[in-house]
PyMOL commands that place a pseudoatom at each C-alpha (Angstrom):
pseudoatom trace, name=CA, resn=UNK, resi=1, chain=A, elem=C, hetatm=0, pos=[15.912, 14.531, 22.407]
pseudoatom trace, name=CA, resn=UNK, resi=2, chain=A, elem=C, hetatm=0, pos=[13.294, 11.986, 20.658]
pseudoatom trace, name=CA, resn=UNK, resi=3, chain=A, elem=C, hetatm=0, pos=[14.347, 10.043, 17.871]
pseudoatom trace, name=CA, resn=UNK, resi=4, chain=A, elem=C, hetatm=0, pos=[11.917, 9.723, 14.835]
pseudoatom trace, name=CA, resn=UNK, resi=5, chain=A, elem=C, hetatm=0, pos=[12.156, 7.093, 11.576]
pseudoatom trace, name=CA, resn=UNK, resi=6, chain=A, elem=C, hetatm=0, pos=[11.099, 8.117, 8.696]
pseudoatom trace, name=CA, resn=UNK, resi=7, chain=A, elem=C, hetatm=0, pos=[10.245, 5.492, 6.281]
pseudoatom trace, name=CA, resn=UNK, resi=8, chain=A, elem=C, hetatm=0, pos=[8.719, 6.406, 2.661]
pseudoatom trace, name=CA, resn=UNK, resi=9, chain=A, elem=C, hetatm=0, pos=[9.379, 6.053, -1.222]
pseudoatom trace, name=CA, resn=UNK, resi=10, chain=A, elem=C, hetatm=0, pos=[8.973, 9.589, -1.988]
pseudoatom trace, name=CA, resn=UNK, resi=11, chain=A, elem=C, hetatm=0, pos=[11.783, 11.007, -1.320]
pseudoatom trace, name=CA, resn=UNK, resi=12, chain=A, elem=C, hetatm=0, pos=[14.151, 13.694, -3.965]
pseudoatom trace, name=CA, resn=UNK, resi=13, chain=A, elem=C, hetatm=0, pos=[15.895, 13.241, -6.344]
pseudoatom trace, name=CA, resn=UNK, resi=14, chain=A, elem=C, hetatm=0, pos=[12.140, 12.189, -7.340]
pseudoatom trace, name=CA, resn=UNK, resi=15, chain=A, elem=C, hetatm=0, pos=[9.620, 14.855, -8.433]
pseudoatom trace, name=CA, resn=UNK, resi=16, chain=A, elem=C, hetatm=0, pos=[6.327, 15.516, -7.587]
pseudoatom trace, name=CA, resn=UNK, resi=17, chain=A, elem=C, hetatm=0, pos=[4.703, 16.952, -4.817]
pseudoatom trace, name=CA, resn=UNK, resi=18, chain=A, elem=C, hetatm=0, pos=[4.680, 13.984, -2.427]
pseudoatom trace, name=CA, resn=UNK, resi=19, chain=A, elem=C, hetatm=0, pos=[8.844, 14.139, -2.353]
pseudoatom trace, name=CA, resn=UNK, resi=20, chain=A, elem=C, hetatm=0, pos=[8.397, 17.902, -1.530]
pseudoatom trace, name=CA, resn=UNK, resi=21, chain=A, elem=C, hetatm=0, pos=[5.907, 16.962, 1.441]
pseudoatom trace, name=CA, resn=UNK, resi=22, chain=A, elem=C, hetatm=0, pos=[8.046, 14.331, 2.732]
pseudoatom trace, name=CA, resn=UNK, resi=23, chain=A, elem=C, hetatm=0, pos=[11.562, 16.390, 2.412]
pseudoatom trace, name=CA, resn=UNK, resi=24, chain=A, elem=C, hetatm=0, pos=[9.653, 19.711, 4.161]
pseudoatom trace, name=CA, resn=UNK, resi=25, chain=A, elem=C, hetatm=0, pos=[8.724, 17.628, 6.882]
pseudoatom trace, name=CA, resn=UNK, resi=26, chain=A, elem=C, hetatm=0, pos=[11.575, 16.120, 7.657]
pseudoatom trace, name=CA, resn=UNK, resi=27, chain=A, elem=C, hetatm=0, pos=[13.173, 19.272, 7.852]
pseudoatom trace, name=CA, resn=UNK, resi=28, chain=A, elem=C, hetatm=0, pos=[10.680, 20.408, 10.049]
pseudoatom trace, name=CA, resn=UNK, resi=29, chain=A, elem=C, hetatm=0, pos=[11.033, 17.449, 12.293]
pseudoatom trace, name=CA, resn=UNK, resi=30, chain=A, elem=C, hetatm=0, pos=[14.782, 17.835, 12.280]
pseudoatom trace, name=CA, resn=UNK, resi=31, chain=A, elem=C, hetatm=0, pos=[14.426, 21.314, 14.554]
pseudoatom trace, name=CA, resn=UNK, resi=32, chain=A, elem=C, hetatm=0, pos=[12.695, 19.238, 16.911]
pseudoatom trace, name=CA, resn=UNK, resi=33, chain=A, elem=C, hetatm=0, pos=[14.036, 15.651, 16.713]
pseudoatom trace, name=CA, resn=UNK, resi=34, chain=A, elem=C, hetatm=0, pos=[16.456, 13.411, 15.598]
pseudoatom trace, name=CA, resn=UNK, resi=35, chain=A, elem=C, hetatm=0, pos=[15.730, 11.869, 12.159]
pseudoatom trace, name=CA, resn=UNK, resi=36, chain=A, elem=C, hetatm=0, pos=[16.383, 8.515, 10.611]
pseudoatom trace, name=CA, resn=UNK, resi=37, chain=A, elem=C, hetatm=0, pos=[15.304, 8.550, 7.077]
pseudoatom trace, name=CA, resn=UNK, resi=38, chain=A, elem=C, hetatm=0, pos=[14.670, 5.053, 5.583]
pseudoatom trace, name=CA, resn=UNK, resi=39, chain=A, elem=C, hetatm=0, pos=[14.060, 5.832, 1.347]
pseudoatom trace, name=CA, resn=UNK, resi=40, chain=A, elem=C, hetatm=0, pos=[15.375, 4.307, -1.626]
pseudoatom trace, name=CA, resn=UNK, resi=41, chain=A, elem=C, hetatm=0, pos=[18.810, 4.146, -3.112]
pseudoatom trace, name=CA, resn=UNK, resi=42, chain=A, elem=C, hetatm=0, pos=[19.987, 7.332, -5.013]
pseudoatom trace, name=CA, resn=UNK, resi=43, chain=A, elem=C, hetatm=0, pos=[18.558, 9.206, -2.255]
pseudoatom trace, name=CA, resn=UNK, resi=44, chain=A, elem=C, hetatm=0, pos=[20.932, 9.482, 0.150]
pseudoatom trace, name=CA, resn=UNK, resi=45, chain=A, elem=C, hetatm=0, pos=[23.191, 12.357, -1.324]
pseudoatom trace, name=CA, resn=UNK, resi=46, chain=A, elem=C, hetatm=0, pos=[19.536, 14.437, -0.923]
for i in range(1, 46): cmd.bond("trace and resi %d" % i, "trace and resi %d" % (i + 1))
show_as sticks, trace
zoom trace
């Protein structure tokens, strides 16, 4: 399985339609990959 980092700023609890890109794609990438997410703090319980 390939590993992928994601690193970005936009990320929930933020709002806005750049957070809701990045979260659906990570999702997306997660049925395919294994995901490291690299965001600010306060996002990690997202």
């Amino acid at each position: 399985m390939k590993t992928v980092l994601v690193v970005t700023r936009n990320l929930p609890p933020l709002v806005g339609g750049m957070e809701r890109l990045m979260w659906n794609l990570i999702d997306q990438l997660r049925q395919r990959a294994r995901v490291h997410v690299i965001g600010p703090k306060g996002c990690r319980e997202h």
